[in-house]
VMD Tcl script that builds the backbone (N, CA, C; Angstrom):
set m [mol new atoms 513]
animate dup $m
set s [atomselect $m all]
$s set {name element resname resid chain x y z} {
  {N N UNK 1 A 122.384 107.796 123.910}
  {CA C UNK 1 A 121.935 108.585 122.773}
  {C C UNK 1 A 122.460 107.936 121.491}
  {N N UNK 2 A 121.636 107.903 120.357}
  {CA C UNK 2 A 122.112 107.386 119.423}
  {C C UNK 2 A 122.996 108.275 118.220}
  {N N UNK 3 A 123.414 107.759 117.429}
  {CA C UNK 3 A 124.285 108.439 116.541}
  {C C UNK 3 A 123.224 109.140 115.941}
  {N N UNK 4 A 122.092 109.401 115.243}
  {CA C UNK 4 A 120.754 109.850 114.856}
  {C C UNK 4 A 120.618 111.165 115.646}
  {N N UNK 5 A 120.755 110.581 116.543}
  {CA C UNK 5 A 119.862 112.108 117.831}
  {C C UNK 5 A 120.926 113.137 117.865}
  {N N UNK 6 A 122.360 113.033 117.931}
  {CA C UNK 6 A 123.631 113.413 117.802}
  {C C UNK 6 A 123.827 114.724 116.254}
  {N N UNK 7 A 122.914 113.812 115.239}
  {CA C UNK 7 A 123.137 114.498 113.638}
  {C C UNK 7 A 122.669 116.038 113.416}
  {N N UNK 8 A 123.432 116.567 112.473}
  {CA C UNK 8 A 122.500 117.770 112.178}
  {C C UNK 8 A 121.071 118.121 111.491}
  {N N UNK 9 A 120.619 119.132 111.456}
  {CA C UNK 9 A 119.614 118.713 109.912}
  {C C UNK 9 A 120.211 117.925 108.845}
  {N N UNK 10 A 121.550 118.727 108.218}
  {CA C UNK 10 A 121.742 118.233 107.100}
  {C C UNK 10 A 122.541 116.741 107.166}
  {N N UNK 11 A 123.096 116.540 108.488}
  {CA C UNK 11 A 123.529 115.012 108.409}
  {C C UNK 11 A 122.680 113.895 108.196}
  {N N UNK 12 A 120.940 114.509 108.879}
  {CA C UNK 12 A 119.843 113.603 108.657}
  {C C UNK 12 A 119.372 113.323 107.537}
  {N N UNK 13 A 119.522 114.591 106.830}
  {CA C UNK 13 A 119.100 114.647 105.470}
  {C C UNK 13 A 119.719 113.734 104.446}
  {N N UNK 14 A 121.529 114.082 105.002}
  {CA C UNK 14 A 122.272 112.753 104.241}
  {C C UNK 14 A 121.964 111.574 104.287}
  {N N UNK 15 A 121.779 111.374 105.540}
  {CA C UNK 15 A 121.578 109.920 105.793}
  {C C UNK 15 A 119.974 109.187 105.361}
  {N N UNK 16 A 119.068 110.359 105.101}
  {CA C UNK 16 A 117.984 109.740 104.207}
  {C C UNK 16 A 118.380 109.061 103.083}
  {N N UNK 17 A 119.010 110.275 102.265}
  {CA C UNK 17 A 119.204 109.840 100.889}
  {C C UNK 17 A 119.825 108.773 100.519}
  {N N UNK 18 A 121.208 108.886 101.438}
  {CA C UNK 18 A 122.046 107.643 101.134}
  {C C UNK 18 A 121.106 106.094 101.786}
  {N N UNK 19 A 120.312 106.205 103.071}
  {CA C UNK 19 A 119.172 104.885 103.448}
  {C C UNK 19 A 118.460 104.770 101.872}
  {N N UNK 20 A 117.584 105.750 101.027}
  {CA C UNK 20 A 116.846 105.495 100.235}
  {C C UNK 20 A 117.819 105.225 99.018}
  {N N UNK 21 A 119.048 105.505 98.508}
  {CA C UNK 21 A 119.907 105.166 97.759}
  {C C UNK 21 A 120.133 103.479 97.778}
  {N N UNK 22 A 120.409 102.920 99.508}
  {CA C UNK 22 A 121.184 101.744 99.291}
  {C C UNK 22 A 119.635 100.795 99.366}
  {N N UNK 23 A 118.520 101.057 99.825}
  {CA C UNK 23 A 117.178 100.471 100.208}
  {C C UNK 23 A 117.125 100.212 98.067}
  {N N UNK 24 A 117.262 101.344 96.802}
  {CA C UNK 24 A 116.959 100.834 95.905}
  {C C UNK 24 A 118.336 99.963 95.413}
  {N N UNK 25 A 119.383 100.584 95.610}
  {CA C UNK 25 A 120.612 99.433 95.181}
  {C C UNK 25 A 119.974 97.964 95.737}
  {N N UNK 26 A 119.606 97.918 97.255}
  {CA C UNK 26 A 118.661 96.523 96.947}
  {C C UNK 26 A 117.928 95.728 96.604}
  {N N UNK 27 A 117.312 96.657 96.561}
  {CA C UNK 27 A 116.388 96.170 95.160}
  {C C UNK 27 A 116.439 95.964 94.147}
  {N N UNK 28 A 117.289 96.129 93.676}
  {CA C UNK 28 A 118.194 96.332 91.889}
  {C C UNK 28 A 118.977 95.168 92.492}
  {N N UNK 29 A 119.684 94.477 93.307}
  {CA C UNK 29 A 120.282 93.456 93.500}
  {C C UNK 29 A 119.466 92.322 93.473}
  {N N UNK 30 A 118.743 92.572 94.011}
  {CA C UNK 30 A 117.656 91.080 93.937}
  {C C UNK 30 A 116.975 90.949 93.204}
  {N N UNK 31 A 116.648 92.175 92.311}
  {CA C UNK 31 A 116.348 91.649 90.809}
  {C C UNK 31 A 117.121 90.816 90.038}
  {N N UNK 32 A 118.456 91.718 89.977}
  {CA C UNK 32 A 118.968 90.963 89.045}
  {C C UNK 32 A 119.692 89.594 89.403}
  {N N UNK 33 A 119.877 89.316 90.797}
  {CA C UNK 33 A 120.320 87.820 91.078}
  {C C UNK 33 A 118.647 86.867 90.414}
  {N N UNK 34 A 117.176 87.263 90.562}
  {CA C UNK 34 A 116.472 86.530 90.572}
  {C C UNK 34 A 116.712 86.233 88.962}
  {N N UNK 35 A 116.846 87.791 88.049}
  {CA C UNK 35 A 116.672 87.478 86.808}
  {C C UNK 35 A 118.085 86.554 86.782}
  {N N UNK 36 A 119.098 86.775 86.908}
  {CA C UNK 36 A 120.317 85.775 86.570}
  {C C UNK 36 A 119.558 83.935 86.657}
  {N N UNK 37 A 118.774 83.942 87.764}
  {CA C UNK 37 A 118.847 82.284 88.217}
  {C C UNK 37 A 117.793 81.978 87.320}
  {N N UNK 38 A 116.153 82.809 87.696}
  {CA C UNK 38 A 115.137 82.168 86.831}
  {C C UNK 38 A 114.665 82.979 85.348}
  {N N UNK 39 A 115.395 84.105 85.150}
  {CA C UNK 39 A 115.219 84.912 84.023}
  {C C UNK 39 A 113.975 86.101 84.076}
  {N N UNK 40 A 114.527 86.518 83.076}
  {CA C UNK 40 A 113.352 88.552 83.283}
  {C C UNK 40 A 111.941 87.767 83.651}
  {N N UNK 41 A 111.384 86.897 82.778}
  {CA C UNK 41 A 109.704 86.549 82.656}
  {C C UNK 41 A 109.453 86.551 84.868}
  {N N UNK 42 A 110.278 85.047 85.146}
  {CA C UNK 42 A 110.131 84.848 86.249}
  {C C UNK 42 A 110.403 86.200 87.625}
  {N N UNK 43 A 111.904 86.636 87.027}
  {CA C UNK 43 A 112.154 87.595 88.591}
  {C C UNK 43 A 111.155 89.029 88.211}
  {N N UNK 44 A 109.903 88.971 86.950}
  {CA C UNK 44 A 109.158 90.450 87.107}
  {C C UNK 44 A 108.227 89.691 87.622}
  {N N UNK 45 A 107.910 88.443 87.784}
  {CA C UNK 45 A 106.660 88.107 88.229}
  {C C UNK 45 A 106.976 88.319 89.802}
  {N N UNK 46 A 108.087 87.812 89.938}
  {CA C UNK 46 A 108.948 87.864 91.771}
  {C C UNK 46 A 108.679 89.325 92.056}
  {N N UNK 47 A 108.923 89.930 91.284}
  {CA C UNK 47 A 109.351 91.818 91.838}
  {C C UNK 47 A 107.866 92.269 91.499}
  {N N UNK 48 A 107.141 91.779 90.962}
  {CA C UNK 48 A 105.601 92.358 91.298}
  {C C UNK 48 A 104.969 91.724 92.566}
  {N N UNK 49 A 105.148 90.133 93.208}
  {CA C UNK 49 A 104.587 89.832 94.268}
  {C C UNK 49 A 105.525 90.535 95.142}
  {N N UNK 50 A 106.767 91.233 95.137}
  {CA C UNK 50 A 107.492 91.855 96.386}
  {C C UNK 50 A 106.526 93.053 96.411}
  {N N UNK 51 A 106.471 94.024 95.486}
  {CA C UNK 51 A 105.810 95.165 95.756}
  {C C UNK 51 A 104.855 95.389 95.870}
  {N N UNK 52 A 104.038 94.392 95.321}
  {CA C UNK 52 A 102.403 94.647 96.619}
  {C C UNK 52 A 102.527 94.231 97.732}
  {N N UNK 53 A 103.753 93.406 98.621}
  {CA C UNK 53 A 103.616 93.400 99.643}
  {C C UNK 53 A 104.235 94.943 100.360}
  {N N UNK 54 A 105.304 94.878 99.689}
  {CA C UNK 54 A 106.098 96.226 100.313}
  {C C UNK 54 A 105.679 97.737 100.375}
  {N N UNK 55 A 104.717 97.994 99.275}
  {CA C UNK 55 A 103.920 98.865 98.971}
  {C C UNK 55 A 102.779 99.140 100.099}
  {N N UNK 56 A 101.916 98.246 100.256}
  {CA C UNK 56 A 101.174 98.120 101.177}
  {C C UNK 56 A 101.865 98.504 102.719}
  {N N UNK 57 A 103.045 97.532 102.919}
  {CA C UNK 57 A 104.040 97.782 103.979}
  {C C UNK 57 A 104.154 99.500 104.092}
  {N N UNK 58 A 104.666 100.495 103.032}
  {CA C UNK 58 A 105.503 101.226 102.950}
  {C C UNK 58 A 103.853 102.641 103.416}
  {N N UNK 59 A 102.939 102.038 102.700}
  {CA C UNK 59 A 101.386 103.024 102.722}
  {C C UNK 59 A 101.095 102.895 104.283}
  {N N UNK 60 A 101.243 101.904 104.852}
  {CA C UNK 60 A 100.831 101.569 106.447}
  {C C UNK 60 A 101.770 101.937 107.266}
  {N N UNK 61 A 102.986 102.463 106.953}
  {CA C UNK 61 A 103.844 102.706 107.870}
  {C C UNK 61 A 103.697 104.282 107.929}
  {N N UNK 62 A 103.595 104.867 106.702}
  {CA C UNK 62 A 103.498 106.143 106.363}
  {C C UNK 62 A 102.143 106.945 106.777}
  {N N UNK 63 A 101.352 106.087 106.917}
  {CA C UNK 63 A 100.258 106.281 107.702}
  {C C UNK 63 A 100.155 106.756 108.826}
  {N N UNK 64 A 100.590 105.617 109.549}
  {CA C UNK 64 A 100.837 105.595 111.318}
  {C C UNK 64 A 101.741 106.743 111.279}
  {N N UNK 65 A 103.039 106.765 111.054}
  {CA C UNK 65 A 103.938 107.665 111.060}
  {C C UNK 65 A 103.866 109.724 110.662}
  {N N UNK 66 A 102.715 109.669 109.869}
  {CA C UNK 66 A 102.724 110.960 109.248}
  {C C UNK 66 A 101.300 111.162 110.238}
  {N N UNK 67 A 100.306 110.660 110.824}
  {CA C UNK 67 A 99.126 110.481 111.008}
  {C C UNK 67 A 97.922 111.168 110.073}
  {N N UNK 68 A 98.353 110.506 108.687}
  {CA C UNK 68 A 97.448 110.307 107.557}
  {C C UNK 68 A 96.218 109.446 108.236}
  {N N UNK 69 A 94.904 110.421 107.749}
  {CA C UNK 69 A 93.352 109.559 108.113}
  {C C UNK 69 A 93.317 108.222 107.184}
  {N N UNK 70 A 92.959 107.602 108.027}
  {CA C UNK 70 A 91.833 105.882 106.895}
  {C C UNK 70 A 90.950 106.872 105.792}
  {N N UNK 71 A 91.126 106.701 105.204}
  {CA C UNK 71 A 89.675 106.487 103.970}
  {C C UNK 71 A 89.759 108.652 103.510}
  {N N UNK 72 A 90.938 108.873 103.949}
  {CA C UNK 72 A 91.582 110.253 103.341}
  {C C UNK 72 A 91.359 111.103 102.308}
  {N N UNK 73 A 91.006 109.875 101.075}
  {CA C UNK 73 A 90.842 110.392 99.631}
  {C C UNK 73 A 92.235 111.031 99.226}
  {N N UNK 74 A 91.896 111.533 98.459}
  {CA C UNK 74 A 92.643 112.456 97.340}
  {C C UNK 74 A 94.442 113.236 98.125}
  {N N UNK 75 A 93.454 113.666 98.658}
  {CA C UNK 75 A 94.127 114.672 99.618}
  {C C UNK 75 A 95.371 114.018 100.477}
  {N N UNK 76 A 94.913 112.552 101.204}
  {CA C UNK 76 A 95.365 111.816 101.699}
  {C C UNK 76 A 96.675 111.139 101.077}
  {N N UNK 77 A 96.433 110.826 100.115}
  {CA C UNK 77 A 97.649 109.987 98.731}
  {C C UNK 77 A 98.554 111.246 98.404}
  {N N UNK 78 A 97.893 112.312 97.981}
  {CA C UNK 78 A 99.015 113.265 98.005}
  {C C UNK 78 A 100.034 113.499 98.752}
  {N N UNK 79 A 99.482 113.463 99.873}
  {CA C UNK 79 A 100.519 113.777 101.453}
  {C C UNK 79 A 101.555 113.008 101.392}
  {N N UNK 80 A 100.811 111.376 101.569}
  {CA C UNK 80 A 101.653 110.152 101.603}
  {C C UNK 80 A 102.669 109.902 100.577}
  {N N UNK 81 A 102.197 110.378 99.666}
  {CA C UNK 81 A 103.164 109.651 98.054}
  {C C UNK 81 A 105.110 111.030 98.397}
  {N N UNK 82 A 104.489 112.107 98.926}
  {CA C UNK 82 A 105.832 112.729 99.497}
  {C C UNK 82 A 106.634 112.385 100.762}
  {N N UNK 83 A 106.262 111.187 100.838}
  {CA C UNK 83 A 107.106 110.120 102.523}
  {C C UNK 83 A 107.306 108.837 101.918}
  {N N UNK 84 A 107.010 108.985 100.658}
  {CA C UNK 84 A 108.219 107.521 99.963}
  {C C UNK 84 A 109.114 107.410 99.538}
  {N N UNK 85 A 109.951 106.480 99.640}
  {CA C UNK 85 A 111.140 106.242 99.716}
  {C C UNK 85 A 111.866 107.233 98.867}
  {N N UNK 86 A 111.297 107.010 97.414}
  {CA C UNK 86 A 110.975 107.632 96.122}
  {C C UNK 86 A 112.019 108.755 96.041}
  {N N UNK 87 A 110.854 109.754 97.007}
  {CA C UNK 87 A 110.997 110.813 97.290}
  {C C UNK 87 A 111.665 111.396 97.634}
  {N N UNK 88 A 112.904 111.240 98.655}
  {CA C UNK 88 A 113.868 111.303 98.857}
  {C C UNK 88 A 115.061 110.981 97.712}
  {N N UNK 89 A 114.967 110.446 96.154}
  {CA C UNK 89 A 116.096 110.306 95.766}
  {C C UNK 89 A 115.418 110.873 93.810}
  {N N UNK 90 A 114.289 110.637 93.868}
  {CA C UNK 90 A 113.767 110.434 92.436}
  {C C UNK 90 A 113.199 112.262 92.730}
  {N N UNK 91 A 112.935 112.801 91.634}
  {CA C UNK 91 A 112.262 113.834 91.598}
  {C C UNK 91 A 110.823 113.804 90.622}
  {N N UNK 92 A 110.130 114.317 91.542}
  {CA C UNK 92 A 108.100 114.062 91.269}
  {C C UNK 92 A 107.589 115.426 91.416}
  {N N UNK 93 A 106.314 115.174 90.963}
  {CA C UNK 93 A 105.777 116.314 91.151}
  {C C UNK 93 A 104.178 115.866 91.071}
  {N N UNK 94 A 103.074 116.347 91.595}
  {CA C UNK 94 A 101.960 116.084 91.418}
  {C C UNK 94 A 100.877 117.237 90.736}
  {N N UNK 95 A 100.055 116.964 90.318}
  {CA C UNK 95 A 98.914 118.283 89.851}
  {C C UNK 95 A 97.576 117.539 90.000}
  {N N UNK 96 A 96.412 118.605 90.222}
  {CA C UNK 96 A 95.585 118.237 90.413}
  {C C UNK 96 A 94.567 118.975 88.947}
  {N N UNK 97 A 93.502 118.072 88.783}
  {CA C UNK 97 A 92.485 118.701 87.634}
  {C C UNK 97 A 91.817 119.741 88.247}
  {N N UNK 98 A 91.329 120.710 87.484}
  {CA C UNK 98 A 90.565 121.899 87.651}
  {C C UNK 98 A 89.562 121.998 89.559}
  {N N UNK 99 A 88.925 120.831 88.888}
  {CA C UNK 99 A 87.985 120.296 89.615}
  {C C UNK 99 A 88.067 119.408 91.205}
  {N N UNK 100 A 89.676 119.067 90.955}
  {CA C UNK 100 A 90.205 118.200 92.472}
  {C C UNK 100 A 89.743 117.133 92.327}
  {N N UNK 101 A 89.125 116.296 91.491}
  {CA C UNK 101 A 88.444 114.934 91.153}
  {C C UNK 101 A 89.464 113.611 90.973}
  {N N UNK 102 A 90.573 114.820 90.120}
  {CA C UNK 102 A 91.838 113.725 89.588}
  {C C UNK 102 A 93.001 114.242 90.565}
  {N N UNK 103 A 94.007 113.654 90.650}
  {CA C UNK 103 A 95.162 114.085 91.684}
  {C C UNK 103 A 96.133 112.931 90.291}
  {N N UNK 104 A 97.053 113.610 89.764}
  {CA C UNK 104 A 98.402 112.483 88.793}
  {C C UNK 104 A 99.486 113.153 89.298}
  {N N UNK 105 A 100.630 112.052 89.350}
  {CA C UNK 105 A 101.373 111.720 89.891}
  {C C UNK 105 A 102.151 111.544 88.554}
  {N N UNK 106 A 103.635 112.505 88.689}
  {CA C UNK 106 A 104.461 112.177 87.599}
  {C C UNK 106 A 105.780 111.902 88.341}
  {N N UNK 107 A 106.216 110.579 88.017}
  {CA C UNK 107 A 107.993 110.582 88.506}
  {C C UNK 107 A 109.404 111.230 87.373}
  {N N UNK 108 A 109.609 112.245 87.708}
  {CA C UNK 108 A 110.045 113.049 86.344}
  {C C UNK 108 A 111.351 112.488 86.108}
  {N N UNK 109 A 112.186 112.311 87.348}
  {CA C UNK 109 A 113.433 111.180 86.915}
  {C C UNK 109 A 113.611 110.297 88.037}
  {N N UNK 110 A 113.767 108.852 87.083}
  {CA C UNK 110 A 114.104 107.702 87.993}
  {C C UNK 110 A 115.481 107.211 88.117}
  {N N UNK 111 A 116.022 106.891 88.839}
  {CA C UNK 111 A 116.895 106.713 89.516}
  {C C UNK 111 A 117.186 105.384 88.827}
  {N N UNK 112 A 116.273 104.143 89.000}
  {CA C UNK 112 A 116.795 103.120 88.278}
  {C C UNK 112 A 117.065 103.197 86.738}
  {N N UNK 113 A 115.665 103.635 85.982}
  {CA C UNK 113 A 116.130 104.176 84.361}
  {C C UNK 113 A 117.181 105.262 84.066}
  {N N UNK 114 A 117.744 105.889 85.455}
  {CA C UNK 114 A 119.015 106.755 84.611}
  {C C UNK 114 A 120.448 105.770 84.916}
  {N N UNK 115 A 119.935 104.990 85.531}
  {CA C UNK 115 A 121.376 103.997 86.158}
  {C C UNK 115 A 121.286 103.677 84.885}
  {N N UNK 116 A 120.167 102.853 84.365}
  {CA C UNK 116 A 120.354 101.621 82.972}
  {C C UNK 116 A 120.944 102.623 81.842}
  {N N UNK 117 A 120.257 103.697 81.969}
  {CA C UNK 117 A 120.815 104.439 80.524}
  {C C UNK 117 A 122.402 104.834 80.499}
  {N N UNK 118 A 122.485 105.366 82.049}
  {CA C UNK 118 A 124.313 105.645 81.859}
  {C C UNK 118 A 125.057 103.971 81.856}
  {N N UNK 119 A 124.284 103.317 82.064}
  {CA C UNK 119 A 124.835 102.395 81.294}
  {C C UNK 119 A 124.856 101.439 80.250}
  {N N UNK 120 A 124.230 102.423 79.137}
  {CA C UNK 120 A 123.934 101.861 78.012}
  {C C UNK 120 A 122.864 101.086 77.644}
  {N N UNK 121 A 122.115 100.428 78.809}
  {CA C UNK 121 A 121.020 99.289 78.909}
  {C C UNK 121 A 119.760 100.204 78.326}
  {N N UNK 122 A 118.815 99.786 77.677}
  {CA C UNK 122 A 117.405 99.791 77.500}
  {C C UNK 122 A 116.750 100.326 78.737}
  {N N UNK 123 A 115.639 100.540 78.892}
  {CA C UNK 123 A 114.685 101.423 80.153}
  {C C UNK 123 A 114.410 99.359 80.639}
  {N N UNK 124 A 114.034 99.630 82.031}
  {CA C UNK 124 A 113.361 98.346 82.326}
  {C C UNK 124 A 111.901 98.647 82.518}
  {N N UNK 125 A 111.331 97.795 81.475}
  {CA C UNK 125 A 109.873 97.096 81.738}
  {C C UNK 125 A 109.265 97.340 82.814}
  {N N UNK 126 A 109.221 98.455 83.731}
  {CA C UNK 126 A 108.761 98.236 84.898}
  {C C UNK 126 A 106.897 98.811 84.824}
  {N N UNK 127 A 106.363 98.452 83.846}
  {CA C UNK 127 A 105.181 98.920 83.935}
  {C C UNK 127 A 104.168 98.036 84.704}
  {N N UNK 128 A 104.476 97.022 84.074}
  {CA C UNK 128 A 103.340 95.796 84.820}
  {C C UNK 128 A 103.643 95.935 86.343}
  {N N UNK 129 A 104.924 96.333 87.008}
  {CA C UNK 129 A 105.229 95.832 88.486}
  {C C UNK 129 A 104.515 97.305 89.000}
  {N N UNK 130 A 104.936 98.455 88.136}
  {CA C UNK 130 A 104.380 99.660 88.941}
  {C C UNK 130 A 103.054 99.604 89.011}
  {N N UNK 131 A 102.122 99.490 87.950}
  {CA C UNK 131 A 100.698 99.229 88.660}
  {C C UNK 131 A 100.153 98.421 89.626}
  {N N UNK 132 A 100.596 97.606 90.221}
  {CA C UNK 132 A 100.389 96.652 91.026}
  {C C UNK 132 A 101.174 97.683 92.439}
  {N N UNK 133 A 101.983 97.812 92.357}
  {CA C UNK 133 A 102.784 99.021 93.444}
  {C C UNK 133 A 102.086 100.407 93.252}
  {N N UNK 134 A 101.795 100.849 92.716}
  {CA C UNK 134 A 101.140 102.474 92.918}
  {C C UNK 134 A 99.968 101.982 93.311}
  {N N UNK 135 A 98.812 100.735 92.707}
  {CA C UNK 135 A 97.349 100.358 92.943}
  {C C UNK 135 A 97.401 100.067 94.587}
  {N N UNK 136 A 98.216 99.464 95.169}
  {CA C UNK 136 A 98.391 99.269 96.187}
  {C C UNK 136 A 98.906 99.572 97.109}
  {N N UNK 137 A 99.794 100.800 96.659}
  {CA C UNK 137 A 99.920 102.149 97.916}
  {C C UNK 137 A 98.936 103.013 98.033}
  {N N UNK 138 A 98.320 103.418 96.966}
  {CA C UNK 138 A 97.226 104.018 96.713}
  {C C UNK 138 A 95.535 103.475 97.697}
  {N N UNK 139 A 95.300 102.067 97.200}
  {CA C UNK 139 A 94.380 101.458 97.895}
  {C C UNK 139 A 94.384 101.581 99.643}
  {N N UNK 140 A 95.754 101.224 99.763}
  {CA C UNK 140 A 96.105 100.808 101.131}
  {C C UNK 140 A 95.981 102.465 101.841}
  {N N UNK 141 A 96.172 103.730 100.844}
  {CA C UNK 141 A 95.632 105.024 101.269}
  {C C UNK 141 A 94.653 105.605 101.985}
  {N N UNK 142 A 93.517 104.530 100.730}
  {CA C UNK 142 A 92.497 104.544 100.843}
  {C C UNK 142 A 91.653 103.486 100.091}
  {N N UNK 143 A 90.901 103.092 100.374}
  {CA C UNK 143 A 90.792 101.435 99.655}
  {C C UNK 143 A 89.809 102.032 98.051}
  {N N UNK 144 A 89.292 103.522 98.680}
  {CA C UNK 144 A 88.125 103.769 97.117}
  {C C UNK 144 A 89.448 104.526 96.250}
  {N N UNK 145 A 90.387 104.765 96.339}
  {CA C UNK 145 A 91.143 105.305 95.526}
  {C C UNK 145 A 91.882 104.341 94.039}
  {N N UNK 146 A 91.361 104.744 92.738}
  {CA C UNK 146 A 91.457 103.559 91.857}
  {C C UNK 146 A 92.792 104.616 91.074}
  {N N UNK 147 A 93.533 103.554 90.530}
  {CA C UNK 147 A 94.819 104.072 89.747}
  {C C UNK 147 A 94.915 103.606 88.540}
  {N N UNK 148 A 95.685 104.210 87.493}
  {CA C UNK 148 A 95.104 104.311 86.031}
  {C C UNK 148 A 96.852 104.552 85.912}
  {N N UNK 149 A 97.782 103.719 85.016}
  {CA C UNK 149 A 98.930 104.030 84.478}
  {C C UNK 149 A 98.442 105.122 83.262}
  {N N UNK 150 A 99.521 106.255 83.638}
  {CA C UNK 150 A 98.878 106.845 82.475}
  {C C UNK 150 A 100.431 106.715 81.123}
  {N N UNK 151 A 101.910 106.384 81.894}
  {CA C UNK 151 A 102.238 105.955 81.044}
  {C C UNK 151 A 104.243 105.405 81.546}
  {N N UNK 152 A 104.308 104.382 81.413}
  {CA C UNK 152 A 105.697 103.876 82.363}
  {C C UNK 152 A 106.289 103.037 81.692}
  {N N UNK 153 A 107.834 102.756 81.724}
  {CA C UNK 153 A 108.039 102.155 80.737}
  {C C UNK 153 A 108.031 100.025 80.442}
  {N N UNK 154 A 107.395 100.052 79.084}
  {CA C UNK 154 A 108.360 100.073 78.088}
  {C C UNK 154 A 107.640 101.581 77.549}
  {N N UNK 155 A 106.585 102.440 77.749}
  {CA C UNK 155 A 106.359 102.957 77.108}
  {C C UNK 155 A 106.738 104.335 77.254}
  {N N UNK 156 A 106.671 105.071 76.200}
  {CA C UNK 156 A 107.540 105.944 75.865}
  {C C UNK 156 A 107.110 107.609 76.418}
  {N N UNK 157 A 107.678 108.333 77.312}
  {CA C UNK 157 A 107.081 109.710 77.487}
  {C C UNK 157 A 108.177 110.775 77.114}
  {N N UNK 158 A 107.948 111.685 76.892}
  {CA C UNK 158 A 109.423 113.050 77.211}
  {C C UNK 158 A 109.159 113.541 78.257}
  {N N UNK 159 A 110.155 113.908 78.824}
  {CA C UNK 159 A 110.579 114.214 80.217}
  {C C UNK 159 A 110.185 113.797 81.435}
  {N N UNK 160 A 109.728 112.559 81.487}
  {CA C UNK 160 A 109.500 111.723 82.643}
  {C C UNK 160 A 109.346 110.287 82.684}
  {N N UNK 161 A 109.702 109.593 83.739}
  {CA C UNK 161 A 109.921 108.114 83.026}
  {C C UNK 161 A 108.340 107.365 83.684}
  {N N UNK 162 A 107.387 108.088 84.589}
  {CA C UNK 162 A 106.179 107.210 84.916}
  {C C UNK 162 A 104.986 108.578 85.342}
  {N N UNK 163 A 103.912 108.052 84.936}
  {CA C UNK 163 A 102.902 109.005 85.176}
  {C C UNK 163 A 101.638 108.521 85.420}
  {N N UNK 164 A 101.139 108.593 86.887}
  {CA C UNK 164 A 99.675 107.898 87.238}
  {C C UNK 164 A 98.534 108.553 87.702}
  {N N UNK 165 A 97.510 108.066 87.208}
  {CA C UNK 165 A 96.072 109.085 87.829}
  {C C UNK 165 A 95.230 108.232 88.645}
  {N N UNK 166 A 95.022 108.982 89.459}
  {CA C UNK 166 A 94.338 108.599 90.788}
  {C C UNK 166 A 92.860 109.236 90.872}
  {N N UNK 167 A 91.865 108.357 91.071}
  {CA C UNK 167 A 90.725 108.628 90.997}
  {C C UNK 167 A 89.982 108.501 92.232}
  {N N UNK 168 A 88.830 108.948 93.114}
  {CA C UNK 168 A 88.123 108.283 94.384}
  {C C UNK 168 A 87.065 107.868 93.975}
  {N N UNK 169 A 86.775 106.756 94.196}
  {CA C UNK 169 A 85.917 106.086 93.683}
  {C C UNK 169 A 84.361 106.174 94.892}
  {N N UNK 170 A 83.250 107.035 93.657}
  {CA C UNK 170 A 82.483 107.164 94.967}
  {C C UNK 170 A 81.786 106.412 95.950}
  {N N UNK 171 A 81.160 106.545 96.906}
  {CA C UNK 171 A 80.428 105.718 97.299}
  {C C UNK 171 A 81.353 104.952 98.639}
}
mol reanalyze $m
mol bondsrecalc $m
mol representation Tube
mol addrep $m
């Protein structure tokens, strides 16, 4: 039996947070060794080809695992986007338009932009890498599902640091 099967609810629960805690401390490490060697321009171009692979990775696992349908729509991305990593450490929330047409996605606090701020640093640039990572968890959802930054930083929101709309594209 493993140490896992052994845990309580809430030991499992710990042990999410702290897996999704040290999974982004890694990621924040290999940024910044890439930015140290080849600089910001090069390690955002690096950390955008990681996350369309990992993204894709993270939509296909969550798939199989949750048994989310192929070609799901709307409904489908919703489910999934609450079995990412994310999710477990960042706090989100989703709403849908009147109509159910639109499904947006707000990350209300991030975990990496509150690290930089308690430590004095600027927000990171992560806009260009998140569209390429939400377009492609999203796609990999469902391939007609199109994504629209609606606003991440460098740019500026109150009370949330990223916000995306998700569309199904008909046909």
């Amino acid at each position: 039996m493993s140490v896992f099967e052994e845990m309580s609810r809430g030991e499992l629960l710990t042990t999410v947070e702290v897996f999704a805690r040290n999974w982004l401390a890694h990621d924040g490490c290999w940024f910044l060794a890439a930015e140290d060697r080849y600089g910001m321009e090069v390690a955002i171009e690096l950390d955008t080809a990681s996350w369309a692979r990992f993204a894709a990775a993270e939509a296909s696992r969550i798939k199989r695992a949750f048994s989310i349908a192929d070609r799901g729509g709307l409904e489908a991305l919703e489910r999934a986007l609450r079995y990412r990593m994310y999710a477990a450490i960042n706090e989100q929330h989703g709403e849908w338009s009147a109509d159910r047409k639109v499904y947006r996605f707000f990350m209300d606090t991030c975990r990496v932009q509150e690290t930089r701020r308690r430590k004095g640093l600027p927000d990171f640039p992560c806009k260009s890498v998140g569209i390429v990572e939400f377009s492609t968890f999203a796609r990999t959802i469902d391939p007609r599902i199109r994504t629209v930054c609606l606003h991440c930083p460098p740019d500026a929101a109150e009370g949330q640091s990223c916000g995306w709309e998700f569309t199904l594209e008909e046909g």
